[in-house]
C-alpha positions, -999 to 999 in steps of 0.1 A, spaced: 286 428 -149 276 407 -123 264 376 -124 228 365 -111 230 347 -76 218 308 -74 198 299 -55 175 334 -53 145 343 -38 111 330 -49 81 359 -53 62 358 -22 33 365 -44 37 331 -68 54 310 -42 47 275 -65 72 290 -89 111 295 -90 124 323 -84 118 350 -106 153 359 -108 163 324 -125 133 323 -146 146 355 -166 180 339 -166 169 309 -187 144 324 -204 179 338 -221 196 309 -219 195 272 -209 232 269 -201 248 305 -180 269 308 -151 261 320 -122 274 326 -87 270 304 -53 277 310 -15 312 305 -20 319 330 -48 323 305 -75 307 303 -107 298 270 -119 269 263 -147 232 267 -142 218 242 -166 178 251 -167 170 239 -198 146 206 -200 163 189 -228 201 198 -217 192 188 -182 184 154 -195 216 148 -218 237 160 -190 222 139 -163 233 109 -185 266 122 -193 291 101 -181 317 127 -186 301 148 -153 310 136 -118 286 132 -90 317 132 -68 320 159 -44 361 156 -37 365 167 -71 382 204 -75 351 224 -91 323 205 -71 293 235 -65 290 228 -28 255 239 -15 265 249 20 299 247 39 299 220 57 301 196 27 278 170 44 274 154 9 310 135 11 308 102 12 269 100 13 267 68 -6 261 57 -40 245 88 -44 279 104 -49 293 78 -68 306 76 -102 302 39 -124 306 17 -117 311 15 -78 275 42 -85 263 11 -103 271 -24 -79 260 -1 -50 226 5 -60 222 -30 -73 224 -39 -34 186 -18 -23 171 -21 -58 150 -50 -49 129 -37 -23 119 -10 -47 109 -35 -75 77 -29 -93 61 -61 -76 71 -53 -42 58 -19 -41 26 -23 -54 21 -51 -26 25 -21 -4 -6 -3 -17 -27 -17 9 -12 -9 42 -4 25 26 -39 29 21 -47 17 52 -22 44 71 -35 72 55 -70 61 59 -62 63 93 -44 97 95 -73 109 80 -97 92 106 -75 111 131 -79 145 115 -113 145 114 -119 131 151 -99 159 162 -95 192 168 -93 224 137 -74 240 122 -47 213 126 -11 215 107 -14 192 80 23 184 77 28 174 110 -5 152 110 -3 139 75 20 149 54 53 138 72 36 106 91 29 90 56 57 87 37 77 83 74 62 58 83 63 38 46 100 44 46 106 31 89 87 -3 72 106 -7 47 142 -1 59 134 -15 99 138 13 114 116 22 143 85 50 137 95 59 169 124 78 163 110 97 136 115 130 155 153 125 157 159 116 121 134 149 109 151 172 132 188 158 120 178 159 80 168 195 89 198 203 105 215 187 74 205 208 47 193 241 69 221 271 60 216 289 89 234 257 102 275 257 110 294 233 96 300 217 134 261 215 140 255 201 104 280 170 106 269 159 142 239 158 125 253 136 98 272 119 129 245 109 150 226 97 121 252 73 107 259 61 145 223 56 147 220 35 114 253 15 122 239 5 153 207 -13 138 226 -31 111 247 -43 140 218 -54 156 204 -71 129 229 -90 126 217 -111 150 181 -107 150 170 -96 115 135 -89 101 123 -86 67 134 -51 56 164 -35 40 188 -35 66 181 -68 80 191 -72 41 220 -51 37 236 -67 74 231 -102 62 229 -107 26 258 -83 19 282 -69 49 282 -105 62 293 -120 30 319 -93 24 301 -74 -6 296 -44 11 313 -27 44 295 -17 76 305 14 64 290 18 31 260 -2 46 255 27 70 257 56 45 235 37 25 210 33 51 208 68 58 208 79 24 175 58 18 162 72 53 169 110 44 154 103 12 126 88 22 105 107 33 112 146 31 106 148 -6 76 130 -7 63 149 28 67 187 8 53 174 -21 22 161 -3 18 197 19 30 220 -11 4 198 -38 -25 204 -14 -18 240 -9 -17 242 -44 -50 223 -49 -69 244 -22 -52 275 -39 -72 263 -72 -104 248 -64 -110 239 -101 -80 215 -103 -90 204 -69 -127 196 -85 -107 180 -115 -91 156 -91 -118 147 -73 -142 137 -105 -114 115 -115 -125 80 -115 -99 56 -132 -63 48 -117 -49 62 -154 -61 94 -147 -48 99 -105 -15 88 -121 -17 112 -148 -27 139 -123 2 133 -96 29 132 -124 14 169 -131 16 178 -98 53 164 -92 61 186 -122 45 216 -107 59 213 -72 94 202 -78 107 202 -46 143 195 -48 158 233 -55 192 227 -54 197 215 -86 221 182 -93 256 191 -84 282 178 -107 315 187 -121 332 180 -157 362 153 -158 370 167 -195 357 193 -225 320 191 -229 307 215 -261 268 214 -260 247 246 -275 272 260 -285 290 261 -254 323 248 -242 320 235 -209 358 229 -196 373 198 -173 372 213 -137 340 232 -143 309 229 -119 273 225 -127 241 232 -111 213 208 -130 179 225 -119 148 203 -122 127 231 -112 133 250 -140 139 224 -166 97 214 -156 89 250 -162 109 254 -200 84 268 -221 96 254 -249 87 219 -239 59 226 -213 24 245 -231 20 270 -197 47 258 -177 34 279 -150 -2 269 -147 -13 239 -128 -34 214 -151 -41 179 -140 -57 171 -173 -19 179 -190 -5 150 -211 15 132 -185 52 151 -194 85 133 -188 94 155 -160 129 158 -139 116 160 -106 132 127 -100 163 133 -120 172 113 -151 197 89 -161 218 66 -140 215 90 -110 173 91 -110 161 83 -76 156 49 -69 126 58 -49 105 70 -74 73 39 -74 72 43 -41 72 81 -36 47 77 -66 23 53 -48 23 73 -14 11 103 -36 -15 83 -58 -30 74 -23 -25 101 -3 -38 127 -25 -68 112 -38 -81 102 -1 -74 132 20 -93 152 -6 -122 130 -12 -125 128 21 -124 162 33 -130 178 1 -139 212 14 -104 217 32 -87 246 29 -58 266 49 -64 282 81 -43 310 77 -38 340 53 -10 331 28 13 357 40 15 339 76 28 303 58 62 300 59 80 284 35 110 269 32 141 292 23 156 286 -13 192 275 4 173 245 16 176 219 -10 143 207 -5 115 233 -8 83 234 10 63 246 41 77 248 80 37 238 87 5 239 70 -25 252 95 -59 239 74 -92 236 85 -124 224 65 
């Protein structure tokens, strides 16, 4: 019997949800294997509560040089990409070095010129011409532009770092075109630590060149993946989960009205954790492999094995989520995975949160009768391979 393929195709009819495919598989089971690209068969985990106690397992790796590892593509761009795939406690004293910029204080001083910027965008929507494609006009500038501030890195090149974190996780790629990707990105960020070396501002890297390469805790090596992890993850997350909410929201003009009669911060917060849930736009799933014998449900998970932690899923379990399937801003807000869990969740999280608990509010208060341009069929969305799910481009007019 063969086994069901991960990742599968979504319904073009319900494309919020996962694909139908993996939906039956863990409505069977939480914990089953599957197959990948590479004909190996490592362990869908789609279950809410196992996702979390696995996330904080310390007996899974987040290694990729491991025997086992679930690759998502061939090229194996993932190697070495920071302190994202690191085990404690190297995982642990590496993050410690960009955990202050995304301190509760400092990002909530941020709230301002955030609102300011998309106040802006949206000044520019509406001054020019319809239907205009949202992400390219609002849902990529805002988070972009957040992230280029905070690291030092100049708005400017924006279009080179999109196109190159595209080419990263795109599987129609080759291996050759994804690592110059990964090449020119980590040449690009070496050569602004380098330069702010000597001329530093107040952002991340000026922080990472001078309070930790120069005094030896960190290498201009590690510095540089580091930079370009927090780059990459910057700001396409947060960009698809701005376009895909509003699509959604437009799609279901009574949770759009829901949203818009909101009138205390509580309840926008309440309302974008909802949405997070809903969207979940990291489809890949959490790779990890097992350093030793892990028995959970029943189950015995062996050293060498593979895992595939899905988020998606785990936010649709039915036996945690009432109607996992159907949008409701007025839900209790629920402990969701979109961001992972344990010593792995992203450590970008307030600040993804705040760019959404402005942008969403705003754009739709302000042009509250928007709605796309196009018939679904003719929006493209992303492919599953591509770990981050979401539209090519959003046509909307109002």
């Amino acid at each position: 019997m063969s086994l069901p393929r991960f990742p599968s195709p979504r319904a073009r009819s319900s494309p919020f949800d996962p694909a139908p495919a993996l939906r039956a598989v863990q409505a069977k089971a939480p914990i089953t294997r599957v197959e990948i690209w590479d004909g190996s068969t490592p362990w869908l985990v789609s279950g809410y509560e196992e996702v979390r106690a696995l996330l904080r397992d310390p007996r899974l790796s987040a290694k990729p040089e491991h025997p086992g590892y679930p690759h998502s593509t061939p090229s194996k761009f993932m190697q070495r990409l920071s302190f994202l795939t690191m085990d404690a406690p190297e995982h642990t004293r590496q993050r410690r070095f960009v955990a202050k910029p995304f301190s509760a204080k400092r990002i909530q001083a941020m709230r301002p010129a955030i609102q300011e910027l998309v106040n802006d965008l949206v000044d520019r929507i509406l001054a020019g011409p319809k239907p205009v494609d949202l992400l390219e006009t609002f849902a990529l500038p805002v988070p972009c532009a957040v992230i280029c501030h905070l690291l030092g890195v100049p708005y400017e090149d924006h279009a080179f770092f999109s196109m190159s974190a595209k080419a990263l996780i795109d599987p129609r790629a080759t291996h050759e075109e994804a690592m110059a990707a990964r090449q020119g990105l980590v040449d690009y960020i070496d050569r602004l630590l380098t330069v702010k070396r000597t001329d530093p501002g107040e952002d991340m890297l000026s922080e990472l060149a001078n309070e930790h390469v120069a005094t030896g805790n960190l290498t201009q090596q590690d510095a540089t993946l580091t930079g370009m992890l927090m780059l990459l993850g910057g700001f396409d997350t947060t960009s698809n989960t701005i376009a895909l909410g509003v699509l959604a929201l437009t799609e279901n003009r009574g949770q759009l009205d829901l949203l818009l009669e909101m009138d205390t911060q509580e309840e926008i917060e309440g309302a974008i954790e909802e949405i997070l849930r809903y969207t979940a736009v990291p489809q890949g799933g959490r790779r990890r492999v097992a350093l030793e014998d892990i028995e959970i449900n029943g189950l015995l998970i062996r050293a060498g094995d593979g895992l595939i932690l899905a988020g998606d899923l785990a936010n649709r379990d039915a036996s945690v989520v009432e109607k996992p399937d159907r949008l409701d801003l007025r839900r209790p807000a629920h402990k969701h995975v979109t961001f992972g869990h344990g010593p792995h969740q992203c450590l970008g999280m307030p600040l993804a949160r705040l760019e959404l608990q402005v942008a969403f509010p705003t754009l739709l208060r302000r042009i509250p009768t928007l709605r796309r341009a196009v018939d679904m069929d003719h929006i493209e969305f992303r492919e599953p391979a591509m770990g981050i799910y979401g539209v090519n481009e959003l046509p909307v007019t109002w």
